[in-house]
C-alpha positions in Angstrom: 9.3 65.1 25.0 8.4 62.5 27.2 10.2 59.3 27.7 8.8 56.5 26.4 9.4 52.6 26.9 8.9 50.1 24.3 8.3 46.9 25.9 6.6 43.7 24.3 4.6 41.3 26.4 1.8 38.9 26.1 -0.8 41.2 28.0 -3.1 38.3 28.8 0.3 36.6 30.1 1.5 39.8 32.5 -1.7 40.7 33.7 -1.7 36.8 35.1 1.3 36.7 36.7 0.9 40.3 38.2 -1.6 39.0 39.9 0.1 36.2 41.2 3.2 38.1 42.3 0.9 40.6 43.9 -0.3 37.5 46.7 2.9 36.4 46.5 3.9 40.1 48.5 0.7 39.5 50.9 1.8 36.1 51.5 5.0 37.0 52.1 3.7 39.7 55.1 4.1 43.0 52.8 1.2 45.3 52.1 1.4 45.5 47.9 -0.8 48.8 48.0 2.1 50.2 49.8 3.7 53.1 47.2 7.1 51.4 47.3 5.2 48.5 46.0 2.5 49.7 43.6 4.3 48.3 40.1 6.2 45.6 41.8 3.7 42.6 40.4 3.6 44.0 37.1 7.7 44.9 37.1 8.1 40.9 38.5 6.2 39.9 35.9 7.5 41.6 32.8 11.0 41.1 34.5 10.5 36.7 34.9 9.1 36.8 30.9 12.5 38.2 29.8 14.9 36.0 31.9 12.8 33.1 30.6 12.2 34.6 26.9 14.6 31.0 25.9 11.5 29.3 25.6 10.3 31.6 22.6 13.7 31.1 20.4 14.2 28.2 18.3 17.9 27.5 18.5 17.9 24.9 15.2 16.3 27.9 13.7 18.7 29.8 14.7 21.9 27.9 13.3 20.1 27.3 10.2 19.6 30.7 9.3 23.3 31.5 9.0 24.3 28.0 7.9 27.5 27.7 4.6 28.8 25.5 2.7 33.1 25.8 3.5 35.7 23.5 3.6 37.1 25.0 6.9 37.9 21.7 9.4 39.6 23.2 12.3 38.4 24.0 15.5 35.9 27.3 15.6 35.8 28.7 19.1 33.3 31.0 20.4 34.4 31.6 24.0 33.4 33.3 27.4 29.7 33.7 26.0 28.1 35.3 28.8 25.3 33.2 30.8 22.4 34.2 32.5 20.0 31.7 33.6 17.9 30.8 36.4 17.9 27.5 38.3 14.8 25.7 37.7 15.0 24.3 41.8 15.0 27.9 43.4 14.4 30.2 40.7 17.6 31.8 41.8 19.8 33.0 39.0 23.7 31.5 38.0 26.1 33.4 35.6 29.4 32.8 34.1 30.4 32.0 30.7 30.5 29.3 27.8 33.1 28.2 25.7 31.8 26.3 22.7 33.9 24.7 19.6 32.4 22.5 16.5 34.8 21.5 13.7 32.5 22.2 10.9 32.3 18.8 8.4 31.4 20.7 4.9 29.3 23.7 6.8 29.5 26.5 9.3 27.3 29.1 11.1 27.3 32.7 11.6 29.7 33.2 14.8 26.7 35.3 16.3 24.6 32.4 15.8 26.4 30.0 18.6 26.2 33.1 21.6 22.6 33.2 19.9 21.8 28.7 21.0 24.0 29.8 24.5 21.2 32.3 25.0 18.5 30.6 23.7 18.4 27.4 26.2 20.1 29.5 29.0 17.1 31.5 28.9 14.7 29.3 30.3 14.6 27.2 34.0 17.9 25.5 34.0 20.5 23.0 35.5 23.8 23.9 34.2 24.6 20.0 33.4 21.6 20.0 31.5 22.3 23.3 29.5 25.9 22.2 28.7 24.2 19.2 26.6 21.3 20.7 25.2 24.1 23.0 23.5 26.5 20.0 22.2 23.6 18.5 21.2 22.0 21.2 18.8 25.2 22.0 17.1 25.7 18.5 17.0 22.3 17.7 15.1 22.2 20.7 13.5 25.4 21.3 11.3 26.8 17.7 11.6 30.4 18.9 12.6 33.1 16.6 13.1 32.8 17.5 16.9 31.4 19.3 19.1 32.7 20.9 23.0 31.2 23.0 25.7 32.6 24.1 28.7 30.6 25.6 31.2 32.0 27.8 34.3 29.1 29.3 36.7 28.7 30.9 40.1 25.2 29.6 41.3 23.1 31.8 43.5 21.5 29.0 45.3 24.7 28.5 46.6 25.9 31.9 47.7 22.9 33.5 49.1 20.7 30.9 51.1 21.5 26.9 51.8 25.6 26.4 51.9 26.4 29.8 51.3 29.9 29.5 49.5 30.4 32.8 47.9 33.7 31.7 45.8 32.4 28.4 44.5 32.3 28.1 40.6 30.8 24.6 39.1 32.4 23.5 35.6 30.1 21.4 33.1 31.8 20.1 30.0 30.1 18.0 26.9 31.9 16.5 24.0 31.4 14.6 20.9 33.3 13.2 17.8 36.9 14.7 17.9 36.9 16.1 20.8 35.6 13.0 22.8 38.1 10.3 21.1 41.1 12.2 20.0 43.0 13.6 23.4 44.7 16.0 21.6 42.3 17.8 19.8 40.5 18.0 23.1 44.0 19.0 24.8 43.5 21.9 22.6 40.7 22.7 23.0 41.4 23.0 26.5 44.3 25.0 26.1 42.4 28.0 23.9 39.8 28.7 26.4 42.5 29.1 28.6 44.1 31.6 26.7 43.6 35.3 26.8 44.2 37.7 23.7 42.7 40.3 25.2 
């Protein structure tokens, strides 16, 4: 039997940007009838509609579809979330990881649910200090928790492959609210769980 692919895109959408990518190659001095090059538009095009598929998820839908009622009120830590997202000034892509807590006040959320908001706004164009707060802030308004904390660590490619060129240089993003913004400690440990390893 033969292989088959199951892919879903917006035809009308990939034919578009196929052809766009396609004078993007002739633009750039490449011949896109070439063989090597045949598929590349439609590849590109199918390829920028999945690293950009944030746009169709609705993160508040997302909590709220795994949202209970429990008395739990200590810190719930999802950490090293993995991040893929594309800068919005280079269309370059950065990676790393997240590390996001809530203390729930009277509800919490299916644990899949927060990697689920994490890839939800980091699919889309992105800074990284934008992505940390649109996080905090839709757990935030979302489940109403007592507080809320993101940490962000990410190697950008912008940085590493054209302009400065640092190859080792990491940015850290953070955003807090309630607890973890007025009470040190709770903060302090905060800080200290996403620094530890159990694994």
């Amino acid at each position: 039997m033969a292989y088959t692919k199951l892919e879903q895109f917006d035809e009308a959408t990939t034919a578009e940007l196929a052809k766009n990518y396609e004078n993007i190659l002739r633009l750039l001095g490449e011949d896109p009838q070439r063989e090597g090059l045949l598929k590349t538009p439609l590849r590109v095009a199918k390829s920028m509609q999945f690293l950009t598929h944030g746009y169709t998820l609705d993160p508040v839908e997302i909590l709220n579809s795994a949202r209970f009622k429990e008395e739990y009120k200590q810190i719930v830590l999802v950490k090293d979330v993995e991040i893929y997202s594309l800068c919005e000034h280079h269309m370059l892509p950065f990676y790393g990881k997240a590390h996001v807590a809530y203390i729930p006040n009277g509800y919490i959320t299916g644990l899949s649910k927060i990697a689920r908001v994490v890839e939800a706004f980091s699919r889309r164009l992105q800074v990284q200090e934008r992505l940390t707060v649109q996080i905090r802030d839709c757990i935030q308004n979302t489940l109403n928790p007592l507080g809320v904390a993101v940490v962000i660590e990410a190697a950008h490619m912008c940085m590493q492959i054209r302009g400065v060129q640092k190859q080792n240089s990491v940015t850290t993003t953070s955003a807090f609210t309630g607890a973890f913004l007025k009470d040190l400690r709770t903060r302090e440990e905060f800080m200290r769980l996403i620094g530890v390893s159990l694994h």
